[in-house]
N, C-alpha and C positions, 0 to 999 in steps of 0.2 A: 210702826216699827215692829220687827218681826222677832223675837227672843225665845229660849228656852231657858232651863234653870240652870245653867253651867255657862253653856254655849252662846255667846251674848255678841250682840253686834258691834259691842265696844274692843272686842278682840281684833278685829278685820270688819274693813265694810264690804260686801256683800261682793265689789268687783274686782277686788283686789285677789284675785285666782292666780296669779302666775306667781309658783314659788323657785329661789335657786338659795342655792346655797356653797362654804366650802367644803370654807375654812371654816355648816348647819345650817345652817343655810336658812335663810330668808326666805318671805313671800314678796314677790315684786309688784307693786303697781303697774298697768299696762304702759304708764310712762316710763317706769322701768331706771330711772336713777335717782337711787337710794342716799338719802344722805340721815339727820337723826331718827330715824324710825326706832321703833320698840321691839329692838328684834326677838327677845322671850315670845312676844306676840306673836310675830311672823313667823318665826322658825318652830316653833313649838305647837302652835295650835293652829286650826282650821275656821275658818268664817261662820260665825253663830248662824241661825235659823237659814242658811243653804247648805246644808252640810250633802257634802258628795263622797262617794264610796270608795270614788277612783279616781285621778288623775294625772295624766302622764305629761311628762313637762324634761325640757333638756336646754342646751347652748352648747355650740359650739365658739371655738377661739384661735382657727388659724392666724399663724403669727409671722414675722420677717424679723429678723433683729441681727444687727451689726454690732459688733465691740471693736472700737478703735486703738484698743490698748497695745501697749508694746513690749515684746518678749523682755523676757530678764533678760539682763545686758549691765551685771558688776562689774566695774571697773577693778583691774590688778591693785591690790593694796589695800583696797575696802575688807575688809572682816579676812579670816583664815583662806588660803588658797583653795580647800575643796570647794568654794560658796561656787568658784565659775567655773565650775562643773552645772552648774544648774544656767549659764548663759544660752539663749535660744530657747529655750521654754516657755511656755505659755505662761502668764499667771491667771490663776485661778478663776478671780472675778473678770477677768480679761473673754472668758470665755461663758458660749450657751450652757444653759444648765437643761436637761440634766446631765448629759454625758459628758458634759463636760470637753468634747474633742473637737471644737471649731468654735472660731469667732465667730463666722457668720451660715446663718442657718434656718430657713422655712422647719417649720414643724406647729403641729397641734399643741399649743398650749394647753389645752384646755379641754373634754369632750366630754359632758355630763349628762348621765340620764337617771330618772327619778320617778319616783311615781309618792302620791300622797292622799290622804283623805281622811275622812271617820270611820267606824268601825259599824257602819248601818249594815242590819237590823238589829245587833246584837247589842250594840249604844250608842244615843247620839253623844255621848260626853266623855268617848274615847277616839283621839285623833292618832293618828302613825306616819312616817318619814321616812320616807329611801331614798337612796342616791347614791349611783356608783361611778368613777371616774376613769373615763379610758386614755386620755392625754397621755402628751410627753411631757411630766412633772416629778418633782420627788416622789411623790406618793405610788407612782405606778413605774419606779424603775428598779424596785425590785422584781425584775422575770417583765415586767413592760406589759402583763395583762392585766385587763381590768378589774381594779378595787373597790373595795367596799368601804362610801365615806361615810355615809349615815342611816342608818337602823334602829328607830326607837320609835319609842309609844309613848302617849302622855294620856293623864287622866285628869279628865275633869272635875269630876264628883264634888272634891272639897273646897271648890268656886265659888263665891258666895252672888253669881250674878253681877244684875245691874239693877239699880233704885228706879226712883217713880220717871226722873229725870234721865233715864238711858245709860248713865254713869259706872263704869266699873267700879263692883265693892272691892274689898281686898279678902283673897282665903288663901288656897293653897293650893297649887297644883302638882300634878306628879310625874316624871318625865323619867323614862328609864332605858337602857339602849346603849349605841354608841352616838356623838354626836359632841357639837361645840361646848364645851363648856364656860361659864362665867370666866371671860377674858378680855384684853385689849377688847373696843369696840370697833376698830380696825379687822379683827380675827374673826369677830363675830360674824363680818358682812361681806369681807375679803373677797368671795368667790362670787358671792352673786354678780350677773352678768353686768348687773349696769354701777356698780360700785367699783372704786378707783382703777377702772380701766385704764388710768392714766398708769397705774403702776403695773407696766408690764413682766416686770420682772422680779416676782415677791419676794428675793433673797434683799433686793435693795431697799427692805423695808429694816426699820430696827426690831419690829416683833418676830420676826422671822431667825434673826439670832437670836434676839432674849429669851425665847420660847424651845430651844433645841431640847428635846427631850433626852435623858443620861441613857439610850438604851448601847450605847459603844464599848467596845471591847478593849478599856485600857489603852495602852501607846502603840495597838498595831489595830485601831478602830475604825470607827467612820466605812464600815464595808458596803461597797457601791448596792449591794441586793437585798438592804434593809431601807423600807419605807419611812417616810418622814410622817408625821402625826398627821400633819395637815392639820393642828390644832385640834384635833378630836380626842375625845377619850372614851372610856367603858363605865358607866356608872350607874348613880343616881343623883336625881335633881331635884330639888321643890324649888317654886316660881312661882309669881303672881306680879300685879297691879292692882294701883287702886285710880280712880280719878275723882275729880271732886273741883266745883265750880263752875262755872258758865258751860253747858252740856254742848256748845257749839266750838267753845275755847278752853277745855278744861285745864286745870294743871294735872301731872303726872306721877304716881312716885312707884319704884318699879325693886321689885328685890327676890333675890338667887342664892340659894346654897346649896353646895353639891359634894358630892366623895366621887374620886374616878380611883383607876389603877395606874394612872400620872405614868405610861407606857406608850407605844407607838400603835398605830393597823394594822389588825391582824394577828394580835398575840395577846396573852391571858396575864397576867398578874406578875414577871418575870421577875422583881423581886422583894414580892411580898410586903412593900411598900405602900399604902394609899397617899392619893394627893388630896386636899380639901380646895375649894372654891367659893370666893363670895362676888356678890356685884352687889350696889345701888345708884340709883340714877334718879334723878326729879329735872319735868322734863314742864315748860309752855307750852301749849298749842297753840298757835296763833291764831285758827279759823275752823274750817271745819272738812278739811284733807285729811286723809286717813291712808292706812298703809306705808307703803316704803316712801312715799314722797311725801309724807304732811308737812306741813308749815310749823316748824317751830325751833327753841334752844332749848338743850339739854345737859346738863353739868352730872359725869357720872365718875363712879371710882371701882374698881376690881381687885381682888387679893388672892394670891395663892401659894399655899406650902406643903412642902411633901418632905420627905426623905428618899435619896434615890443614892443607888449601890454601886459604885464605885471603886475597883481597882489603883490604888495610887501607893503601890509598891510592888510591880510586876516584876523585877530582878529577885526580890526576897531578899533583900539586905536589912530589915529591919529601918530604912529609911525612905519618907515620904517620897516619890519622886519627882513631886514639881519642887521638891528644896535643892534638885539634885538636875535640875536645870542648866544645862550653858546656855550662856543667853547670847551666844553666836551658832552654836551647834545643833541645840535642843539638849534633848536625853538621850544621852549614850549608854545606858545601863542593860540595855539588852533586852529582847522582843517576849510576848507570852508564847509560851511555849507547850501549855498546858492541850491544847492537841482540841480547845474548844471549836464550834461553829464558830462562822462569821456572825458577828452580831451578839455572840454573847457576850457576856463579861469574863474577864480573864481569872477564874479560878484558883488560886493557891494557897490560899487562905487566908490572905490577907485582905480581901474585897470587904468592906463595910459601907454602912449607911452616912451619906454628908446631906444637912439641911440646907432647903433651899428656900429663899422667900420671893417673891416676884410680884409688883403691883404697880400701880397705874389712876394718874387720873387723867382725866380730856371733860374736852369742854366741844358741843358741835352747836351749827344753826345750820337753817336753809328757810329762804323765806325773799320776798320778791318786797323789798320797803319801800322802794319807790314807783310809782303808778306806770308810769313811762320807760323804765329800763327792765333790765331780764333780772330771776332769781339771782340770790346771791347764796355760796355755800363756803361754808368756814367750820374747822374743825384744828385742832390744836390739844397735846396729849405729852404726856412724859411718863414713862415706865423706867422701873427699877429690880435690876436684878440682885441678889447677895447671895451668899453661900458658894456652893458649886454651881460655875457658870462655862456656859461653852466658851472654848476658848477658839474654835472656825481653823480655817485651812492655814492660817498665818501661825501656829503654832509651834514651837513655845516663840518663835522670833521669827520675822518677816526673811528669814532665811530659809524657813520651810513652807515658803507660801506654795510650790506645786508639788510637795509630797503629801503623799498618801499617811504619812504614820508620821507619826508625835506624839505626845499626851495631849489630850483633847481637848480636858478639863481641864479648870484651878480649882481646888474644892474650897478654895478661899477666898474667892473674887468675887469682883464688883463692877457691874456692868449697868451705865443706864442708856437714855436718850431720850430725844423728844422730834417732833415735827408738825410742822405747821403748812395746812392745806387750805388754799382758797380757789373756788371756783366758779363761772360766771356763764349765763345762758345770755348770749347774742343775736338770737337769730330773730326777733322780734323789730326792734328799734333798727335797726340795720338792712330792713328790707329783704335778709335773706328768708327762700322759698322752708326751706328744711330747719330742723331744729342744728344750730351748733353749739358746742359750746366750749370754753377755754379756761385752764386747768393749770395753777403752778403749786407745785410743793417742795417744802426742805425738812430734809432730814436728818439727824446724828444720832449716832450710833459711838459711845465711849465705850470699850471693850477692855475690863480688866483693867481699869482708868486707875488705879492706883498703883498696877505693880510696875516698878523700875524699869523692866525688860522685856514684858511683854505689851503693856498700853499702845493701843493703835486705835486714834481716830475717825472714823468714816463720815464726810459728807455729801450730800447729793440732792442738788438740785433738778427735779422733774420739770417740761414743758412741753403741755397736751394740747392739740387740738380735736376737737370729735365732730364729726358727721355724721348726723341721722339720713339715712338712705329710706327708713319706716321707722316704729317707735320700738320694732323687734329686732333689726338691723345697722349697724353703722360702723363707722371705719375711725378707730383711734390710731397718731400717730404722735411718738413722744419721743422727745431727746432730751437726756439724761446726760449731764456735767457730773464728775466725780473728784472730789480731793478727799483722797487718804493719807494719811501723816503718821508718822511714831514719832511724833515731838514730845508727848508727855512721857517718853522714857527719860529715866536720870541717869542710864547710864549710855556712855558715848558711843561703844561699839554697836549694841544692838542699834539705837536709835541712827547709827549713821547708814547701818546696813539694811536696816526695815524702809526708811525712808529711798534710799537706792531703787528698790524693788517696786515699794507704793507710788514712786514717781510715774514710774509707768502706766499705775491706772489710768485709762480717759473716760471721753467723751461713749457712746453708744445712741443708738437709733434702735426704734421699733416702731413698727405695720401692724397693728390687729382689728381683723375683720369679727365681730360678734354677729351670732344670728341665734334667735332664742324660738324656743317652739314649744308649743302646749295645747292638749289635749283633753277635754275631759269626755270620757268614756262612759262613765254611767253615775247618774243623780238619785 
């Protein structure tokens, strides 16, 4: 066994080279589908005693994707007459993201390139992370050139190694940068290439809403050329593990805390706000797999609060304006006018700070129990939002599902969900030549699940098949079943008229080809 005094094998084993990342992205096993791995490990540090200087690593993710949904189409008598002014319109989720301007549409999902390694000659017990993303996705359709997802360094130093038995101690590590911070373990893994490929379309996830970040400009916000986090932030981090027991099957226990600027990519501190970040996780190993495919279950939880700046009285009347809500109409109290950029916050002196709390537990496995059949993967998770929470394109009432402007927020809401994923490798017991394997998940998403007039349920059943073509290549193809409801409104108008408009969600189909590529350049 080959160690130094930081840099330890119990980090990564020694072939586990290919890293992706996003939403920070991991390091992947050449098998290349990740299910409970230790992503602090992968993402954050590099392979003890091979440490390399350089490495250049990417995927791409052309994609196909149909939405079968049906323009708005209110009926005369449903809510106020101007509602069918909005009949023939797209709805929102009805349509490709990012532009939002067609059901159905070929484009790059996805197109990442990175480079990683240690900091040789200067220390082996400093590792570094880049990754930039050129796709058609939130994050790069602000101007559609390519962004910067991840930039940071991690320090070794106050590692306490590994014992006589190979076992990681537990110390401290130091991670500083832009990059994923302690969240859903869904967010953590999100982008790497061989992780929930099934979910082609990351809006259909519930952390993708629970997680909007407040950088909107009041009730004429949400502007098309501000980038979405992509779950990253600007901060610092301390990280570590420890293991302990059988050095071939150890147990795990894994813990994170961090401060970011709780902001989007690409901008500095906008309003003076920090967020805090925790994780813990205690994890089996089954055997002796390592990296993004080991064998094992893991039971973890994530927490995070900040305060974030908010506009919720842009007319200047001295009254709240989500109390000031039609909850057929929206807000009619009249637009910011203060003459700000797109993306700021609306100015007039009324903007102040709403706390926000947001946390999470799941439970994962991946692990092949019986001799004769293929691995089995299961994961299951419920997150909670409070405080100020996004309130998405249905805002304040599924009457504004295809405008642009509303109040965006509730700075008093309450949003949770949960989802449950299982998946199964076939290709063994089955006689097939290539690796496949098949995929279902459910998801909900309760959005502001208490207010009267705005509550709107999302669920969504995923069904994946994947083909491996190599173990760097292969073709997913999913269909997505959708029911959205405003049944938990109490009041009659909204709920008859949200419901109207949600009927129309349907069914969608998506094509994505993966091809993952890596390089290392010098040792």
């Amino acid at each position: 066994m080959i160690t130094t005094p930081k840099k330890t094998t119990a980090r990564v084993m020694g072939s586990v080279l290919l890293g992706m990342s996003i939403t920070g992205a991991g390091v992947l096993a050449p098998q290349d589908d990740a299910m409970a791995a230790n992503w602090f490990k992968l993402r954050g540090t590099e392979p003890g005693g091979i440490a390399h200087t350089l490495q250049m690593w990417g995927f791409l993710q052309p994609t196909y994707a149909n939405d079968f949904s049906d323009e708005i189409d209110i009926p005369a008598g449903v809510g106020p007459p101007p509602l069918q002014g909005l009949n023939g319109e797209d709805i929102t989720p009805g349509t490709i993201p990012p532009d939002r301007s067609s059901d159905e549409s070929f484009f790059m999902r996805r197109a990442r390139f990175g480079i990683r390694g240690t900091m040789i000659p200067i220390s082996n017990d400093i590792d570094y992370f880049f990754l930039t993303e050129w796709g058609e996705n939130g994050i790069t359709r602000g101007g559609g050139a390519a962004h910067l997802l991840d930039a940071s360094v991690t320090f070794n130093q106050l590692s306490r190694g590994v014992d006589d038995d190979g076992l990681a101690n537990l110390g401290a590590r130091l991670r500083v940068g832009q990059f994923l911070f302690s969240q859903t373990s869904e967010s953590l893994s999100h982008s790497t290439p061989g992780r929930r490929v099934h979910i082609f379309m990351p809006e259909a996830t519930l952390a993708f809403a629970l997680n909007r970040p407040t950088f909107d400009n009041a009730n004429d916000n949400f502007p098309g050329d501000v980038s979405v986090n992509g779950a990253r932030d600007m901060g610092i981090e301390v990280f570590d593990w420890v293991e302990w027991g059988d050095p071939a099957a150890p147990y795990e226990f894994t813990y994170s805390a961090a401060v970011g600027n709780g902001g989007t990519i690409g901008e500095q501190n906008r309003d003076d706000n920090l967020r805090t970040y925790a994780w813990l996780s205690f994890a089996k190993l089954f055997d002796s797999t390592r990296g993004a495919r080991r064998h094992d279950a893991m039971i973890y939880g994530f927490y995070q609060n900040g305060d974030r700046e908010f506009n919720d009285d842009v007319n200047n009347d001295g009254i709240s304006d989500n109390s000031q809500i039609n909850p057929l109409v929206g807000f009619t109290g009249g637009l910011c006018s203060s003459g700000d950029d797109p993306g700021d916050l609306c100015k007039n002196g009324n903007e102040r700070d709403h706390e926000q709390e947001y946390w999470g537990i799941g439970v994962e496995y991946f692990d092949k129990p019986f001799p004769n059949l293929g691995q089995i993967r299961f994961e299951a998770e419920y997150q909670k939002q409070e405080g100020i929470v996004f309130d998405g394109a249905i805002s304040p009432s599924a009457t504004r599902f295809r405008r642009l402007d509303g109040v965006r927020y509730n700075v008093d809401g309450e949003s949770d969900g949960w989802y449950v994923d299982l998946g199964y490798d076939i290709h063994q017991h089955l006689g097939l030549k290539n690796r496949t394997t098949i995929n279902a998940r459910y998801d909900r998403l309760r959005r502001n699940k208490d207010d009267p007039a705005r509550a709107v349920q999302f669920d969504t059943l995923s069904l994946t098949g994947e083909y491996f073509f190599h173990k760097k290549a292969r073709l997913a193809l999913t269909y997505q079943a959708r029911d959205f409801d405003a049944n938990d409104r109490d009041i009659a108008g909204p709920r008859a008229v949200g419901n109207e408009i949600l009927d129309g969600i349907d069914h969608r189909i998506g094509v994505q080809v993966t091809f993952i590529f890596k390089n290392v350049l010098l040792r």
